[in-house]
C-alpha positions as CSV (number, residue, x, y, z in Angstrom):
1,X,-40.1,-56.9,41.6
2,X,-38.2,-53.9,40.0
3,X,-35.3,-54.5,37.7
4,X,-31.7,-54.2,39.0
5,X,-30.1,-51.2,37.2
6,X,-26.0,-50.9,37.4
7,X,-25.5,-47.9,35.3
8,X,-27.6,-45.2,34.1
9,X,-28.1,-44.9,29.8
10,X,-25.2,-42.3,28.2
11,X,-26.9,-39.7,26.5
12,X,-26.0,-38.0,23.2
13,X,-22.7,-37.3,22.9
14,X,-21.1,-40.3,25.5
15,X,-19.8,-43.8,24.6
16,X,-20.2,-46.8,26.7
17,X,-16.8,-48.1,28.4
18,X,-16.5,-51.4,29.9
19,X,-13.8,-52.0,32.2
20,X,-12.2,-55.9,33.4
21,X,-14.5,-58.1,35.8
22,X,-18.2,-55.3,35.3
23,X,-21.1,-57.1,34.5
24,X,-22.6,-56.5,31.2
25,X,-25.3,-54.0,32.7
26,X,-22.5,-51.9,34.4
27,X,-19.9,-49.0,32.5
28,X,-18.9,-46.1,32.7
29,X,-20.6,-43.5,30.4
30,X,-17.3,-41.3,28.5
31,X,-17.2,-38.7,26.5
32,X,-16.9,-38.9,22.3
33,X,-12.9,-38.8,21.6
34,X,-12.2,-35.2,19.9
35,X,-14.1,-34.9,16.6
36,X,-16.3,-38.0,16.7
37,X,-19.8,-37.4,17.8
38,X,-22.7,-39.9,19.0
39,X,-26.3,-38.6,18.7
40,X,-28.2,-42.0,20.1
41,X,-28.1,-43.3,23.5
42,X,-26.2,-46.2,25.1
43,X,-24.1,-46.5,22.0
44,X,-20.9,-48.5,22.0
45,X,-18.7,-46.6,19.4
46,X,-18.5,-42.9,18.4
47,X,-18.8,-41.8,14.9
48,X,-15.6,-39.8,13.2
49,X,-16.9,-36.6,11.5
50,X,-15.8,-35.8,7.9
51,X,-12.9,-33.9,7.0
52,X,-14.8,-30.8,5.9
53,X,-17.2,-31.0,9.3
54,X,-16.1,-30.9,13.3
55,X,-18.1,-31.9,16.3
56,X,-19.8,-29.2,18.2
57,X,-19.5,-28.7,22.2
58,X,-21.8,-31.3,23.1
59,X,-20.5,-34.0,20.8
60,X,-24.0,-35.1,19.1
61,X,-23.9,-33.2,15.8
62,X,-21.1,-32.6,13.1
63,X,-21.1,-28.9,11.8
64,X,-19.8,-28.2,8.4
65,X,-16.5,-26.0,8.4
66,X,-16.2,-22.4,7.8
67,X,-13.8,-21.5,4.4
68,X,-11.4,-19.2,5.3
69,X,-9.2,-17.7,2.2
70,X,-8.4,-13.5,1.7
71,X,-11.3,-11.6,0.6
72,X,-12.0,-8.6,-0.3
73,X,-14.7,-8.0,2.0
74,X,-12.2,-9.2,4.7
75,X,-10.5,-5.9,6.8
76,X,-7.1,-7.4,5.2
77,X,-8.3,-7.8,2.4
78,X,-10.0,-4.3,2.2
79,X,-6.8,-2.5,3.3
80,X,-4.6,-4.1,0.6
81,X,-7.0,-3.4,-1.8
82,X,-7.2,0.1,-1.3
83,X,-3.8,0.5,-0.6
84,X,-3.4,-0.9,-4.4
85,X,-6.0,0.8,-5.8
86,X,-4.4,4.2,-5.0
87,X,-0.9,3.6,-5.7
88,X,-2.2,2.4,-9.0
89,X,-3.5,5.9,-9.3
90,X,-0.3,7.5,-8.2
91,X,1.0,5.5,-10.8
92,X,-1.0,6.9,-13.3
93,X,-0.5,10.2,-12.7
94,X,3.3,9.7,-12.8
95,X,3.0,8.5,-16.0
96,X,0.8,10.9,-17.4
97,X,3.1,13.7,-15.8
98,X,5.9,12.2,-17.7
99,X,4.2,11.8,-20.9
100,X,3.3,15.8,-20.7
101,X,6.7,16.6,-19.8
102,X,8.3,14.6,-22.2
103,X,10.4,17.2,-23.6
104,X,11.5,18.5,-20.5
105,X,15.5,17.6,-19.6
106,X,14.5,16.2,-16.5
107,X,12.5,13.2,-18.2
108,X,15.0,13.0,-21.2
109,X,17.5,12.5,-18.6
110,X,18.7,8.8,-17.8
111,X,16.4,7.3,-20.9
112,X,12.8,8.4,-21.2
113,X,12.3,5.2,-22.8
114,X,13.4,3.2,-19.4
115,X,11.8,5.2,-17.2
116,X,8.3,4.8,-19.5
117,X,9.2,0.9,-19.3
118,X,10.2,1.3,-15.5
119,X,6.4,2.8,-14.5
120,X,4.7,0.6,-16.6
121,X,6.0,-2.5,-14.9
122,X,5.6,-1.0,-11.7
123,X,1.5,-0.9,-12.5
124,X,1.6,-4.4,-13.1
125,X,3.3,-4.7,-9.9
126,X,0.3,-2.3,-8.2
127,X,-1.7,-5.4,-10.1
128,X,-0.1,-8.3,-8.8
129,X,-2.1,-8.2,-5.3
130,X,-5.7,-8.8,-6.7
131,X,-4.2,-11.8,-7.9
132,X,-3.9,-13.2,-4.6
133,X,-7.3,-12.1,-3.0
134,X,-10.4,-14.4,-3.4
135,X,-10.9,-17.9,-3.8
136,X,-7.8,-19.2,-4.9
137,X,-8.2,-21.9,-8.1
138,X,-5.3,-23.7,-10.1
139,X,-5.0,-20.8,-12.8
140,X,-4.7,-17.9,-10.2
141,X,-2.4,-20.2,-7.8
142,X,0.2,-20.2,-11.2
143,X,-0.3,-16.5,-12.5
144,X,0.2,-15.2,-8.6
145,X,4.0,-16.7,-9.2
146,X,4.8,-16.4,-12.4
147,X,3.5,-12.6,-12.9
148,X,5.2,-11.9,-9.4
149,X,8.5,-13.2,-10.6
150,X,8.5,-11.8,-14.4
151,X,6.9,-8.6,-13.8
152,X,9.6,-7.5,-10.7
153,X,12.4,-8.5,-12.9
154,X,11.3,-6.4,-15.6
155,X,11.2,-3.7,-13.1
156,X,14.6,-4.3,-10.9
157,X,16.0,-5.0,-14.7
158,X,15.1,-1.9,-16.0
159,X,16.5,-0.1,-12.6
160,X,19.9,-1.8,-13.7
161,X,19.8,-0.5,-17.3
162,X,19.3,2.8,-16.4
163,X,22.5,3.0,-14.2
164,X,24.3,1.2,-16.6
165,X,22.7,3.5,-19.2
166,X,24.4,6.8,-17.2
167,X,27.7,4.6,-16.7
168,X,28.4,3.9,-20.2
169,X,27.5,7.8,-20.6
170,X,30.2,9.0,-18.9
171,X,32.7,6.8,-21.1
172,X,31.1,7.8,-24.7
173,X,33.6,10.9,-24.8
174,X,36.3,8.6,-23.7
175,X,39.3,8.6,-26.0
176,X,40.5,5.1,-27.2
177,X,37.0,4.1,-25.5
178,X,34.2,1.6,-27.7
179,X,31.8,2.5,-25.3
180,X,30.1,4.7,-28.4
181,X,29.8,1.5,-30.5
182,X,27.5,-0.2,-27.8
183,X,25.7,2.8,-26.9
184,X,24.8,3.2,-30.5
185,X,23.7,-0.6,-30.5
186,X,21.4,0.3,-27.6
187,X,23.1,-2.0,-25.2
188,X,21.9,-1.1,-22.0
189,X,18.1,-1.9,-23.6
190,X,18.8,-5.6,-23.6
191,X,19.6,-6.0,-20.5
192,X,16.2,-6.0,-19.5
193,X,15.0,-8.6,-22.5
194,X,18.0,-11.2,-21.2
195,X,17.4,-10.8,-17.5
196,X,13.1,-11.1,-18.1
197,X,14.3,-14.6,-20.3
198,X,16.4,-16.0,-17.5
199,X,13.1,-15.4,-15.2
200,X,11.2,-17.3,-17.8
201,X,12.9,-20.1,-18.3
202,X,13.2,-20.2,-14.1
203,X,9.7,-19.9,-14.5
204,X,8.9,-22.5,-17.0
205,X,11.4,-24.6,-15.0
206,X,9.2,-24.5,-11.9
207,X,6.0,-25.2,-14.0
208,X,7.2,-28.3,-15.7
209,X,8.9,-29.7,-12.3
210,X,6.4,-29.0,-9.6
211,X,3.7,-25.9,-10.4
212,X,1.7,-24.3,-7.7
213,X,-1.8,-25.5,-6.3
214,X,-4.2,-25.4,-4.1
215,X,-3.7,-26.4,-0.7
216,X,-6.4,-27.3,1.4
217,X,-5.9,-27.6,5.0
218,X,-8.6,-28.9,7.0
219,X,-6.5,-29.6,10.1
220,X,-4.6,-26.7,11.8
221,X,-7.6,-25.1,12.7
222,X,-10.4,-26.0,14.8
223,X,-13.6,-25.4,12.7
224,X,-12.2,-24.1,9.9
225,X,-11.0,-25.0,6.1
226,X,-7.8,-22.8,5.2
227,X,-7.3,-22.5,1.1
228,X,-4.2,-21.4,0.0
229,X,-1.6,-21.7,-2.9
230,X,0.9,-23.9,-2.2
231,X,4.7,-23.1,-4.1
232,X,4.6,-26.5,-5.2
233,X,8.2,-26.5,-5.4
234,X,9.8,-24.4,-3.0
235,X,13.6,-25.0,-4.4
236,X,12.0,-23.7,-7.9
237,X,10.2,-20.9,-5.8
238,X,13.6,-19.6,-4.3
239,X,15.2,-19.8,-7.4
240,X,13.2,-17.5,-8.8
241,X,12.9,-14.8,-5.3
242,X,16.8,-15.6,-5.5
243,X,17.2,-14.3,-8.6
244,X,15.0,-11.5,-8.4
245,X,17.0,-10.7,-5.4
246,X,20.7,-11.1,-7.2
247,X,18.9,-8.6,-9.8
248,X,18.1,-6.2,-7.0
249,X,21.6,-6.5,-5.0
250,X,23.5,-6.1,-8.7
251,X,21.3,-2.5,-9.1
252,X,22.0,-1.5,-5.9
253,X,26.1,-2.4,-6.3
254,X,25.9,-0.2,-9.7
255,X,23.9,2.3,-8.0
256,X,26.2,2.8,-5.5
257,X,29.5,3.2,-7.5
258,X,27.9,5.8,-9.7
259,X,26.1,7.5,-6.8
260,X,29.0,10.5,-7.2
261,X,28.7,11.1,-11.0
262,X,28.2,14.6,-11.3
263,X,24.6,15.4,-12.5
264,X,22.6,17.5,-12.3
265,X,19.6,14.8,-12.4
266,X,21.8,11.5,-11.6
267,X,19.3,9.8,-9.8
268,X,22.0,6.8,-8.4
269,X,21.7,7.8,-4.8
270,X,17.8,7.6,-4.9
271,X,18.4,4.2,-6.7
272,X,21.0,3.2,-4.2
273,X,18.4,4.3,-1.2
274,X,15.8,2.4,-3.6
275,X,17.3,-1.1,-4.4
276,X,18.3,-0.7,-0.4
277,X,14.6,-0.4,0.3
278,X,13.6,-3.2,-2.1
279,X,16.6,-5.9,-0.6
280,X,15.2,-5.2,3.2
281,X,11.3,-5.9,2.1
282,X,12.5,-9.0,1.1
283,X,14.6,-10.4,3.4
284,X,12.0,-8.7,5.9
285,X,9.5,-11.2,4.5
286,X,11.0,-14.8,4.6
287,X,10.8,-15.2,8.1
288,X,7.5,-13.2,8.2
289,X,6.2,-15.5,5.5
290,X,6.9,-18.6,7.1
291,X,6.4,-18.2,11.2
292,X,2.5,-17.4,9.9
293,X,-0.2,-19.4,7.8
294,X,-3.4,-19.1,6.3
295,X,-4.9,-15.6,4.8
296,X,-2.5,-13.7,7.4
297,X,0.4,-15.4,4.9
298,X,-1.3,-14.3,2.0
299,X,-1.9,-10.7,2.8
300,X,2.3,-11.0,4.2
301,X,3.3,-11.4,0.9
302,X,0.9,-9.0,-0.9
303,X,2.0,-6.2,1.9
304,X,5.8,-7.1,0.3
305,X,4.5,-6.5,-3.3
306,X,3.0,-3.6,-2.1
307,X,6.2,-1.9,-0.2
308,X,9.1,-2.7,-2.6
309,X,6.9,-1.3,-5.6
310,X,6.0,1.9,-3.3
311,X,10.2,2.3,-2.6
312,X,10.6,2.2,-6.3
313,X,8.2,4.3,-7.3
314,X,8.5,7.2,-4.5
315,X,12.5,6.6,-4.2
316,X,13.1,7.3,-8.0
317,X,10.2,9.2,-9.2
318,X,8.7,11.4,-6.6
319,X,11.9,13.6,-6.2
320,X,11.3,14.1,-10.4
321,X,8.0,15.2,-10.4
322,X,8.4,17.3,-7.2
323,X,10.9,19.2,-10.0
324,X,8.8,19.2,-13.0
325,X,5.5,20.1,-10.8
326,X,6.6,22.7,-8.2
327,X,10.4,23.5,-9.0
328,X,10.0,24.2,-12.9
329,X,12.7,26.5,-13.1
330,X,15.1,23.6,-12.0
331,X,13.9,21.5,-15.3
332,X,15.8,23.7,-17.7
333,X,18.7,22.8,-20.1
334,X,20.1,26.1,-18.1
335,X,20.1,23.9,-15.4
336,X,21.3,20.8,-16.5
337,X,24.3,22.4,-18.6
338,X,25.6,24.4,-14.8
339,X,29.1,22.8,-13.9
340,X,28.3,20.5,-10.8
341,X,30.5,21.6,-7.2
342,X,32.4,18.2,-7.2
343,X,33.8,19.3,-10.8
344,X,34.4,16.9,-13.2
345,X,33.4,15.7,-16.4
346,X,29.8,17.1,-17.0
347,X,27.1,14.5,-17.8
348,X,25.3,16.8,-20.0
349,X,27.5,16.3,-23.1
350,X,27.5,12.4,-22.6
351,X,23.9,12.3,-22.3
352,X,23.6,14.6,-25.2
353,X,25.6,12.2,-27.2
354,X,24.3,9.1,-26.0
355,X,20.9,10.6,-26.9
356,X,21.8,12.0,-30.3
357,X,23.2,8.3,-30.9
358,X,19.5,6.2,-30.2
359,X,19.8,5.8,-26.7
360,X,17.8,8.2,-25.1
């Protein structure tokens, strides 16, 4: 006599399922929920994979995750990395143009010394990408912030000295005027040192409150492990982009209101155009930022270092090199001394002074 069979056996990757008033020997064969897996037959319960492993198709075998952070040997990663590479060249070769030409009027103008300052901080920025490509760890996930936040504020800092620097020019040879006594002082050069502190202590603020770390999310997509930095705390983090950015808007306001000083080499209306550039990145990125995750986010922000250090460094100093390399008839004290169309006070004798007094 041959047994009476109900039901045929679930395979590997089904679950038994029993419904009211079936005999024991009949059910319904169902597949494993979503990320549990069954690799024996006729089994009653489904077993859960681990966080770092999903089911495959058929259910009967966790696989482990696939990593996914920006590398370099990733196509984003490649791109930003040469894209940083060569303006850290560029840079370079600013500098070392300047450093040749150090004489010239064209670099004395507007404070060699701030415009040295002003490249340097801007290869730091070039630097600040690399920080953000690989495998993120505690110490990386706290220097990607921090240097981000100090090294732009010495930069957009030094931008607002050296409009301030031309400003106070133009009031030396003022009658009546004690403009002299803090150009002698150097005043314009500390506006850089108190505006780097106020980052600092931000910065120090957000370290001892809530630092950044790694963030590990194993959920939002299928398959894969996503390693990122997290801000920690994101009031501390736009405190310190909020600053950066009141730094920027302040340049740009100075910029602006000297952007009809006549001079031969004031540079306001490439700073305006600059700290115009700089703002829009910026406010460009926050929504950016947040509507995407994962190394796509990563390489947003680095793509935001990358374009507000370009508009700084092409805005102010490509139209000066352009002078000193293929115009060098223009970088004369000839030049500089001719009386500007819009009349006027001539900068010439204010920078002179304002040189002559320690500034420059």
């Amino acid at each position: 006599m041959l047994p009476s069979v109900c039901s045929a056996d679930c395979g590997p990757g089904f679950r038994k399922f029993w419904q009211v008033g079936m005999t024991v020997c009949c059910f319904h064969c169902k597949p494993c929920p979503e990320n549990e897996v069954s690799n024996q037959t006729d089994v009653d319960q489904c077993v859960k994979c681990p966080e770092e492993q999903y089911a495959n198709a058929e259910q009967n075998q966790c696989i482990p995750k696939s990593v996914i952070f920006l590398t370099y040997e990733d196509p984003l990663g490649m791109a930003l990395t040469s894209m940083a590479l060569c303006f850290i060249a560029f840079t370079s070769v600013v500098l070392g143009v300047f450093v040749k030409h150090h004489d010239t009027p064209i670099v004395k103008a507007n404070n060699r010394s701030l415009s040295y300052t002003l490249l340097i901080s801007l290869l730091f920025c070039f630097l600040c990408p690399f920080l953000f490509i690989g495998h993120p760890n505690a110490a990386t996930c706290i220097l990607q912030q921090i240097t981000f936040g100090v090294v732009f504020t010495v930069a957009v800092s030094t931008v607002l000295a050296k409009r301030v620097t031309v400003v106070l020019a133009f009031k030396v040879t003022a009658p009546g005027q004690r403009v002299r006594f803090y150009m002698t002082l150097g005043a314009p050069n500390y506006i850089i040192g108190i505006c780097t502190l106020i980052q600092i202590i931000l910065c120090a603020i957000w370290l001892g409150v809530s630092p950044p770390n790694i963030d590990i999310d194993a959920h939002s997509e299928h398959g894969q492990i996503i390693i990122v930095c997290d801000k920690g705390s994101v009031t501390a983090f736009y405190c310190v982009l909020g600053y950066l950015g009141s730094l920027a808007f302040g340049s740009f306001v100075v910029a602006f209101l000297a952007r009809n000083l006549p001079d031969k080499f004031n540079e306001a209306k490439l700073l305006t155009f600059s700290m115009l550039l700089f703002c829009s990145v910026w406010v460009t990125f926050l929504p950016v930022y947040h509507s995407t995750k994962g190394k796509v986010m990563v390489a947003v922000e680095d793509f935001s270092i990358l374009a507000s250090s370009v508009g700084l460094l092409g805005c102010i100093f490509f139209p000066k090199c352009y002078i000193i390399l293929l115009r060098p008839e223009r970088n004369s004290l000839q030049k500089l001394k001719e009386k500007p169309d819009c009349g006027g006070p001539h900068l010439y004798s204010s920078t002179w002074e304002a040189e002559h007094s320690g500034i420059l």
